[in-house]
C-alpha positions as MATLAB code, in Angstrom:
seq = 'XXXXXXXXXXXXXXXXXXXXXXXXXXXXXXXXXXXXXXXXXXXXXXXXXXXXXXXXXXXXXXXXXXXXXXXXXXXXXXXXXXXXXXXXXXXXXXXXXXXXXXXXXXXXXXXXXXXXXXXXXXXXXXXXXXXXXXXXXXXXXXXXXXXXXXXXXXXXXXXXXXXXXXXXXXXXXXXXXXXXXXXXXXXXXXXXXXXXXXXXXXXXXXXXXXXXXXXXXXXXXXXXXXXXXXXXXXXXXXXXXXXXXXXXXXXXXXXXXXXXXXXXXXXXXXXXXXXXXXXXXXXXXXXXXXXXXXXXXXXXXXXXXXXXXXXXXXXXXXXXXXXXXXXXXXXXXXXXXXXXXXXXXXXXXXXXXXXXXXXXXXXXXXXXXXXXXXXXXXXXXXXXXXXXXXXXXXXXXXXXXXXXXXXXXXXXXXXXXXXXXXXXXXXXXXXXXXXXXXXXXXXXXXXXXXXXXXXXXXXXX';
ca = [
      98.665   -5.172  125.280;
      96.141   -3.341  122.610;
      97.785   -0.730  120.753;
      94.492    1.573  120.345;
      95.423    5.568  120.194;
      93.178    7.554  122.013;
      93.285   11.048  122.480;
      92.419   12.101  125.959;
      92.300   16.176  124.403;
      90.127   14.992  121.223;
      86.415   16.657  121.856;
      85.428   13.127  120.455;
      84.091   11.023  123.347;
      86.807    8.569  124.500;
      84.269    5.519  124.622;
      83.680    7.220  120.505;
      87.533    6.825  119.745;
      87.068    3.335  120.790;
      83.875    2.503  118.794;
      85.941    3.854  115.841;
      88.487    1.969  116.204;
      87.227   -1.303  116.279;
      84.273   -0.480  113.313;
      86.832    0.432  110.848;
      89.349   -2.190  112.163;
      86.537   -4.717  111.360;
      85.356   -3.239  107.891;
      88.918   -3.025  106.894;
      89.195   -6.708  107.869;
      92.474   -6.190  109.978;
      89.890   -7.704  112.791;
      88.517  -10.965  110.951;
      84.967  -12.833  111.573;
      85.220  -15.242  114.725;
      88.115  -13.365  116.495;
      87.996  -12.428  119.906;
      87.704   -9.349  121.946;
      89.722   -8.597  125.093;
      87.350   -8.478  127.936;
      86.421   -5.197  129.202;
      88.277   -5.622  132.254;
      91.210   -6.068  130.884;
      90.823   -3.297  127.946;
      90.228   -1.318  130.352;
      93.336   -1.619  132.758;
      95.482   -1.586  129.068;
      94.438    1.375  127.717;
      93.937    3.433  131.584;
      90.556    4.228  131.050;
      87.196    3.215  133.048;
      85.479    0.091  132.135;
      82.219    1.504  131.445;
      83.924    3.180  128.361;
      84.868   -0.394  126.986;
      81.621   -1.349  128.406;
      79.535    1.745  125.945;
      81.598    0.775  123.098;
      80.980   -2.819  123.189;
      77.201   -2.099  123.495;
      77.253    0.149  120.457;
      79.169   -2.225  118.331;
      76.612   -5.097  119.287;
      73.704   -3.046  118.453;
      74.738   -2.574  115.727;
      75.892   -6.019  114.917;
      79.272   -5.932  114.438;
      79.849   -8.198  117.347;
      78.582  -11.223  119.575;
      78.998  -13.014  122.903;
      78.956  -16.619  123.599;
      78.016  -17.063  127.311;
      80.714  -17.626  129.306;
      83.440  -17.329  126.354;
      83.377  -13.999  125.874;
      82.823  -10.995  122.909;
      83.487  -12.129  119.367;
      83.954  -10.044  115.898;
      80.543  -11.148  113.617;
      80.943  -12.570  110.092;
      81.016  -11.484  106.510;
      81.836   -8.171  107.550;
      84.913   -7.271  105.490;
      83.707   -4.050  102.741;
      85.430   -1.881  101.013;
      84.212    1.929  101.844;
      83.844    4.860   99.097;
      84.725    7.635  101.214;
      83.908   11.256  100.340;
      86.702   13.564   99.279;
      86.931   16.512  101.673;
      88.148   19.766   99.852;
      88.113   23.372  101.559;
      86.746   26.214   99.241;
      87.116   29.453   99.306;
      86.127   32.782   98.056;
      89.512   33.965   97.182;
      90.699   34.049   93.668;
      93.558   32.130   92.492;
      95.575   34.958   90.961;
      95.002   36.861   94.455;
      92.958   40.142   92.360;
      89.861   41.036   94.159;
      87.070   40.128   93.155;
      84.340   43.209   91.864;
      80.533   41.971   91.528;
      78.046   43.354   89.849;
      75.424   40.232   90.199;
      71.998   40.863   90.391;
      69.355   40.081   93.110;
      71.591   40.646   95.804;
      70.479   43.094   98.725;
      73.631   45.464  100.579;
      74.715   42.820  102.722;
      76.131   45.122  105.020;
      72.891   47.252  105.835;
      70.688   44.614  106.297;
      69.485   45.729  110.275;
      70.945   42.694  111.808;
      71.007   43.845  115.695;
      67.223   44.982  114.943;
      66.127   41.745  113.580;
      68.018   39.340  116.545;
      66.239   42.495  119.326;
      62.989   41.580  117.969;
      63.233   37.776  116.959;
      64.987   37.370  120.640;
      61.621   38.768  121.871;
      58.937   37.383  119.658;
      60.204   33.839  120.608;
      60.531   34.298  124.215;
      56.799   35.318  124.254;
      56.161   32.723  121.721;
      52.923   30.976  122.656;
      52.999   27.007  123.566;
      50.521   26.174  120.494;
      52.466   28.174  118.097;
      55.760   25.499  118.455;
      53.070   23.121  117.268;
      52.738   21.713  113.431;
      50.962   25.053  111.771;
      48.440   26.326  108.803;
      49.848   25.241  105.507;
      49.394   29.087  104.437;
      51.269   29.993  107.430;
      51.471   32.830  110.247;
      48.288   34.306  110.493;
      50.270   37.353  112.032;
      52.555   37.460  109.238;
      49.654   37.179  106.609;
      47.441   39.695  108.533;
      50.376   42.140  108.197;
      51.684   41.709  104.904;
      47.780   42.088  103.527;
      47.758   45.433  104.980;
      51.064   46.387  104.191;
      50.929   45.036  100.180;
      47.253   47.015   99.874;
      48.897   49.882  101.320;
      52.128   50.156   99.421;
      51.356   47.987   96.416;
      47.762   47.866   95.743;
      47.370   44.654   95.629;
      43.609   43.738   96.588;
      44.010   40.841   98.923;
      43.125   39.396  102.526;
      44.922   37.257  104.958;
      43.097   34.091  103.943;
      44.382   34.953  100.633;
      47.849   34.756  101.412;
      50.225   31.847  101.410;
      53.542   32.352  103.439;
      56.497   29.987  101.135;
      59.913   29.304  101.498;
      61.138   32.132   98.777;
      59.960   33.143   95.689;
      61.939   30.007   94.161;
      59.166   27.711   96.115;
      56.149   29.387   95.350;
      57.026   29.353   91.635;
      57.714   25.378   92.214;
      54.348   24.927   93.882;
      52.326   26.920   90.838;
      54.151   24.770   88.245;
      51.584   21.731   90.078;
      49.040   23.434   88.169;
      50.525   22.764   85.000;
      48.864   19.213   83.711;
      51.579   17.244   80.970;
      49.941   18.713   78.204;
      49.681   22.264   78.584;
      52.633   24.727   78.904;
      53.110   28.392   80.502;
      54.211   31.191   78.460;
      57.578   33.146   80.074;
      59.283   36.464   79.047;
      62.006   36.491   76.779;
      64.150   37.330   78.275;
      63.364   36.627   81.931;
      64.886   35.759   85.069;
      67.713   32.760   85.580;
      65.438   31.843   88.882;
      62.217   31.227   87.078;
      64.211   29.215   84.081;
      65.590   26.788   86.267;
      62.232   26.248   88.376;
      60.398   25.599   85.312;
      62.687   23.433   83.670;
      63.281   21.916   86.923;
      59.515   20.625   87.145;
      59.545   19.650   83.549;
      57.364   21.979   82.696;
      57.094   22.976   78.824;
      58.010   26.868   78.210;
      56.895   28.741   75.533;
      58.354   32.721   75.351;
      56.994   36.025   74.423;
      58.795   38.557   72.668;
      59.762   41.555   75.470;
      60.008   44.978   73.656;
      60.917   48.366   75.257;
      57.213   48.607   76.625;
      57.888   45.285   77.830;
      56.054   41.925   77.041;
      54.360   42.255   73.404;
      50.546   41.472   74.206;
      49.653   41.709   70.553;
      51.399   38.049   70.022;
      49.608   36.599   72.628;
      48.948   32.846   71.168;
      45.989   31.569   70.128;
      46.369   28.603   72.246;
      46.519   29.822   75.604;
      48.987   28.820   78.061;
      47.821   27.516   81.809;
      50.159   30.290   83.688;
      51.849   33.446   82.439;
      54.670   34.453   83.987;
      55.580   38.214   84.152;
      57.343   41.293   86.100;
      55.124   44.067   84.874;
      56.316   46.552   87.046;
      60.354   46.465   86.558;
      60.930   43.777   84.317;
      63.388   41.161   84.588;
      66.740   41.939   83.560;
      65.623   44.937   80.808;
      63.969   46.938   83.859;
      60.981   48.373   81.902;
      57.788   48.987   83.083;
      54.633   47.295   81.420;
      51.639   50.270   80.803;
      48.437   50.106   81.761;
      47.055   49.410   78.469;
      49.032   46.208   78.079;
      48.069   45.281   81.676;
      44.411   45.681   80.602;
      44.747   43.467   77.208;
      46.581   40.973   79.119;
      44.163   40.536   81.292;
      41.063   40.796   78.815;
      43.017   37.502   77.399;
      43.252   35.529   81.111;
      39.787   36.124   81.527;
      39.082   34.641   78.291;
      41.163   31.508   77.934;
      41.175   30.711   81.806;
      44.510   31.618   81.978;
      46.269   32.556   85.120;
      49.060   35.248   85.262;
      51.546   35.218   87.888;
      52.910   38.339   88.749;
      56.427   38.384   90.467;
      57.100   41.379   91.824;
      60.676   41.073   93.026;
      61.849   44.598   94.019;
      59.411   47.139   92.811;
      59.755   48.668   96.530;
      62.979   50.645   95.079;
      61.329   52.753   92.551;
      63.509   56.035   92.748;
      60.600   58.621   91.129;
      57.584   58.501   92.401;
      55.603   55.768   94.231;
      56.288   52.218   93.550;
      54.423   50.981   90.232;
      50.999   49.771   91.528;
      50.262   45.879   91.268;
      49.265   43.970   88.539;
      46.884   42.230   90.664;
      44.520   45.325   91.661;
      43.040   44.552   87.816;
      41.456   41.349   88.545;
      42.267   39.499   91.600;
      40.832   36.077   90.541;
      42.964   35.830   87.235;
      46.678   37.258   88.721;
      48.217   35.542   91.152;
      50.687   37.774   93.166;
      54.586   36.748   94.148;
      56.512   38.247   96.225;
      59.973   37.784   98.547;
      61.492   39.429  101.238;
      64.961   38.079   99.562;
      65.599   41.401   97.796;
      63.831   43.388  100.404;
      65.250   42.241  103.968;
      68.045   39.543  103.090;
      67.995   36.384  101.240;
      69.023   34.306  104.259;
      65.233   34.571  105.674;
      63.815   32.492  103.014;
      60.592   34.017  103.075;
      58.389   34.830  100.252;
      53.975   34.651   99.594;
      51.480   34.447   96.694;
      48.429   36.265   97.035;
      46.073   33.972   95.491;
      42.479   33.960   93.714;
      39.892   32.235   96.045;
      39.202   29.083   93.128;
      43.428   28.292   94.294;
      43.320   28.455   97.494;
      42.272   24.486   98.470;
      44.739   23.413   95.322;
      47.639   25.495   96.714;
      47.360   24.437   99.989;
      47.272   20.849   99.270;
      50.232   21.043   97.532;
      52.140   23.139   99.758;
      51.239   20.331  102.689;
      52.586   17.858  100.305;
      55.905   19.477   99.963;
      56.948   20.638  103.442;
      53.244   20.885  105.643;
      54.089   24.556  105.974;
      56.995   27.507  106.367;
      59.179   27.726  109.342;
      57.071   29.730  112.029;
      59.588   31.154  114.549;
      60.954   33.692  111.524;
      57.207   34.337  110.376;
      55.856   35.416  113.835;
      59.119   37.624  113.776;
      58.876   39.111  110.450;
      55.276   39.632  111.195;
      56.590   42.244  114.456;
      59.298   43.815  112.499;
      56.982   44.871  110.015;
      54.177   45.484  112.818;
      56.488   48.498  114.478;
      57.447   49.669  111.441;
      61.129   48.380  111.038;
      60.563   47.024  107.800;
      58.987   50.345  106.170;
      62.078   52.163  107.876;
      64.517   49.411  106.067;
      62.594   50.052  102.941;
      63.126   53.570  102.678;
      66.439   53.605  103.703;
      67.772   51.291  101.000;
      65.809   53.182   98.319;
      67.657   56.117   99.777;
      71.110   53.933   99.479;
      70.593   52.021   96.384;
      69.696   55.584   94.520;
      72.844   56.637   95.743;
      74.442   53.749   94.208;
      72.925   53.701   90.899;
      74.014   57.584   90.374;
      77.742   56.883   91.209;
      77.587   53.948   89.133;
      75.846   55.138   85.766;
      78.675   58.318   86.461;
      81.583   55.820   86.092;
      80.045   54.505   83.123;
      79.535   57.689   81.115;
      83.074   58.808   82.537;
      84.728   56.138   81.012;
      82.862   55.027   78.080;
      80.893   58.764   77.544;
      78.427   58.401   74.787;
      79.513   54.863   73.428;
      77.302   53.254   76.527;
      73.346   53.512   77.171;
      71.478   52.901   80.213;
      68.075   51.447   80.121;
      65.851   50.393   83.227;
      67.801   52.161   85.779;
      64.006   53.475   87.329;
      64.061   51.104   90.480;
      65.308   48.230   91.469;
      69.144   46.989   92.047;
      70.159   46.333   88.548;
      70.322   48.466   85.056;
      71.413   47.669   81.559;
      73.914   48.724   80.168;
      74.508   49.230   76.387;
      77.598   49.449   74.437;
      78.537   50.638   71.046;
      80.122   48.465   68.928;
      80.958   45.910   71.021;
      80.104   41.980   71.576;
      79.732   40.415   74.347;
      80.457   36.781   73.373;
      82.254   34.247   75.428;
      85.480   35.250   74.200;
      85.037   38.787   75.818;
      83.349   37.583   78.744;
      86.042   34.984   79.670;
      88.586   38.165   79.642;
      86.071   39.774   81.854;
      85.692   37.013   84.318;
      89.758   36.556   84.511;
      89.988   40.166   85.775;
      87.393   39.180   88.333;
      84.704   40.815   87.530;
      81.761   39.306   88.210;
      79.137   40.165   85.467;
      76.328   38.459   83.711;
      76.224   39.368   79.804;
      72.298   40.270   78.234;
      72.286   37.888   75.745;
      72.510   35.000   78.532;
      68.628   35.574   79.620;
      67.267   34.878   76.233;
      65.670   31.418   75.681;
      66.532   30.990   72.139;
      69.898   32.454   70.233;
      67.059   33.877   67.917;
      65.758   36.789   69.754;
      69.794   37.496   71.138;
      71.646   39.779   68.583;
      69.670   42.637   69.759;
      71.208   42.196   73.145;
      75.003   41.095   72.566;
      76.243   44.409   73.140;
      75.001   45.093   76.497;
      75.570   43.961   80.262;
      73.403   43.493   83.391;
      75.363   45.959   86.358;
      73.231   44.778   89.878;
      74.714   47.088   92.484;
      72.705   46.033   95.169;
      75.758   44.524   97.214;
      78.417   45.942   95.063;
      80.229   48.721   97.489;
      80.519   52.278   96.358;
      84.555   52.049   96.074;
      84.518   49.104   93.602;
      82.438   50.403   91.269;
      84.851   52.597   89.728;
      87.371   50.210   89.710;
      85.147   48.096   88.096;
      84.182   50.171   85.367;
      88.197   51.003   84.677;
      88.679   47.297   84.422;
      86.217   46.331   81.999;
      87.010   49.745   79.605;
      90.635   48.746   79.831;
      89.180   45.221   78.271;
      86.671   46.358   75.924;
];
C-alpha cells in the first residue's frame, strides 16, 4: 500500500499532487537512486484513481529525468539525485500599520486614485481591441502606435506648444524608461548636468545607468543659467515649467540663454514636463521645446495625467535622434505594449482625456485651497507656501524649525507619510536653505485627511 495524500478538492491536478510527491520524495532522498516504482496498475488501484494519472506523472518525472525503465523490470528512481533545496520564505504584507493609526499621505506624483475614469477607459479599451486589426497583434514600430503618436502630436502642439510630428514621437514605457534610454547617449566620459534639487525618479535612473551627474544651483527663478559650466555636459536635465519639488517656473529669458548655450556646445536639454497640464491661472506654461526643436528633447507621461498603472510615457525628439533612439529602444524591449496605445490613442481621439484633464485641474485646485487653509490655520504666519501654481505638490516652509531625521522619524511614527526638502538635494552643501520646509503632494491625499494631517504634524512640531 503507498501512503501518498492526495486531495481530490485541491484545484491542483491530481496526476500534479502525484508528480509532487514523488519529485520532492526523491530530492529529499526519502526515495533513493535504483529503487523501484510500483507499476501504474497497481498505483493506481492503491490510491483509487485512473491509471492514466499514474501514467502522466510517470511521463513527467521521466522527462525530466528523475526516473528510468528497464524493459520488462519496470520504473526505477535515477541516480545522484539527492539536493538540498533553498526555498523562498513566503511572508504576506500589508498596508496596515503596526500600531493600527491610519495612515495620512502627502507623497508626491500620485494622481486621485479614485477619479481616475475607470468604467470609461475598460468602455473604450473593450472596443478598440475588439476592432483591433489582425496586423496590429503583430511585433510593431519601435516608436510605437502611429494612432497614439498622430494624436498626442496634435494634442501636445495644441495644449503645450511643443513643435513636433508623429515621426517625431517615441511612445516608452513611462517617463522612468525614456530617461533610461537617453542616458545611452551619454559616452563614459562625459556627464549630464541635473537640477539641484530635482526629482527622486531621475536620481535613481541616472545613477542606475552609471551615469556621472553634475548639479546646477536652482534659485527662486529656477535653474541658475549664469553658472552654466564651461565644459558642457552631453544632456541637461530640467522641468522648466513647474519645477521639481520647488514648483517654480523657469522665464523666458533663462529659457532663451539656456538654449543659446545647447546650441553652442552641442548640448541636448531634456525637458520633462511631468504635470504642467494642472496649472490653476491661466493656460499651462508653454513648452520648452517650441524654442528650438533640434536641441530640446521633450518628456512626457500619462502617469500623473491618467494613472500610473498605464505605463505610458513619449519623447518628442530632434530629427539627428531619431535612428539612435530607436535602435536603442529595439534593444531594450523592440517596442511599447500596443493594445493600451491604440486605446489611449481613442480616449484621447473623443475627447475623454481633455475632459479628465480639466476635471482634475478643477479637483486638484480644490485640494490645494483646503490644504494651504489647514496650514495657515494651524501654523498662521510661521509657514510659507511656494510653488503651489500647478501641479499636485507645494512647499511648504516653516519658521524655526528643522526637519532632520530626528523630527522626521516622529513624523513617520504618527503615520504621516511626508518627504522632507532637504532629501532632493544632491550634496548636504546646497541643503540648509531647505531644512525647514516639507514637500505636501495632495494629488491622492483625500480632502478629510488633510486636516487631520496638518493637526498631527503641528501637534509634533
Amino acid at each position: 500500500m503507498n501512503f501518498i495524500n492526495i486531495d481530490r478538492e485541491s484545484r491542483i491536478s491530481l496526476s500534479r499532487q502525484l508528480y509532487m510527491y514523488y519529485k520532492e520524495s526523491i530530492l529529499s532522498g526519502n526515495l533513493k537512486s535504483n529503487d523501484k516504482l510500483p507499476s501504474t496498475r497497481e498505483l493506481s488501484k492503491d490510491l483509487n484513481i485512473a491509471r492514466n494519472v499514474v501514467l502522466d506523472c510517470y511521463e513527467q518525472l521521466m522527462a525530466e529525468g528523475y526516473i528510468y525503465t528497464k524493459s520488462g523490470s519496470g520504473t526505477y528512481i535515477c541516480e545522484g539525485l539527492k539536493f538540498q533545496q533553498n526555498k523562498i520564505r513566503m511572508e504576506s504584507h500589508c498596508n496596515k500599520s503596526d500600531n493600527g493609526i491610519e495612515k495620512i499621505s502627502f507623497r508626491t506624483g500620485v494622481p486621485d486614485l479614485d477619479n481616475i475614469p475607470v468604467n470609461k477607459w475598460a468602455q473604450v479599451y473593450k472596443e478598440s481591441i475588439l476592432n483591433i486589426e489582425v496586423t496590429q497583434m503583430d511585433y510593431q514600430n519601435s516608436f510605437g502606435s502611429y494612432e497614439l503618436r498622430s494624436e498626442l502630436s496634435s494634442y501636445l502642439e495644441r495644449v503645450r506648444g511643443v513643435c513636433t510630428s508623429p515621426d517625431n514621437i517615441l511612445i516608452t514605457n513611462g517617463a522612468a524608461q525614456a530617461f533610461s534610454l537617453l542616458c545611452q547617449l551619454v559616452e563614459a566620459h562625459e556627464y549630464v548636468l541635473v537640477e539641484n534639487p530635482l526629482s527622486y525618479g531621475i536620481l535613481h535612473t541616472l545613477k542606475s545607468n552609471k551615469v556621472t551627474m553634475k548639479p546646477i544651483r536652482v534659485d527662486e527663478q529656477g535653474m541658475v543659467i549664469s553658472e552654466l559650466p564651461k565644459l558642457p555636459p552631453k544632456l541637461i536635465f530640467t522641468t522648466p515649467s513647474h519645477q521639481f519639488p520647488t514648483g517654480v517656473v523657469l522665464p523666458i529669458n533663462r529659457r532663451i540663454e539656456m538654449i543659446k548655450y545647447a546650441q553652442k556646445h552641442g548640448t541636448y536639454i531634456v525637458e520633462d514636463d511631468y504635470d504642467s497640464e494642472f496649472r490653476f491661472d491661466g493656460d499651462p506654461i508653454q513648452s520648452m521645446q517650441y524654442l528650438d526643436p533640434e536641441k530640446v528633447i521633450y518628456v512626457g507621461t500619462f502617469s500623473k495625467t491618467l494613472m500610473p498603472a498605464l505605463r505610458i510615457g513619449y519623447m518628442v525628439l530632434p530629427d539627428k535622434l531619431l535612428r539612435k533612439i530607436e535602435d536603442i529602444k529595439y534593444v531594450a524591449d523592440l517596442h511599447s505594449p500596443n493594445f493600451e496605445q491604440i486605446a489611449l490613442a481613442k480616449f484621447i481621439e473623443i475627447g475623454l482625456f481633455d475632459r479628465h484633464i480639466s476635471k482634475m485641474r478643477r479637483l486638484y485646485l480644490k485640494k490645494r485651497n483646503y490644504l494651504t487653509q489647514c496650514l495657515e490655520k494651524e501654523f498662521g504666519e510661521r509657514v510659507t507656501i511656494t510653488g503651489a501654481q500647478a501641479g499636485m505638490h507645494f512647499v511648504a516652509k516653516f519658521k524655526d524649525v528643522t526637519f532632520d531625521k530626528a523630527l522626521m522619524r516622529k513624523i513617520g511614527e504618527k503615520n504621516i507619510e511626508i518627504i522632507a526638502m532637504n532629501k532632493h538635494y544632491i550634496s548636504d552643501n546646497s541643503t540648509s536653505q531647505a531644512d525647514n520646509s516639507l514637500i505636501f503632494g495632495y494629488g491622492n491625499t483625500k480632502i478629510e485627511q488633510m486636516e487631520k494631517g496638518v493637526r498631527l504634524l503641528a501637534d509634533i512640531i
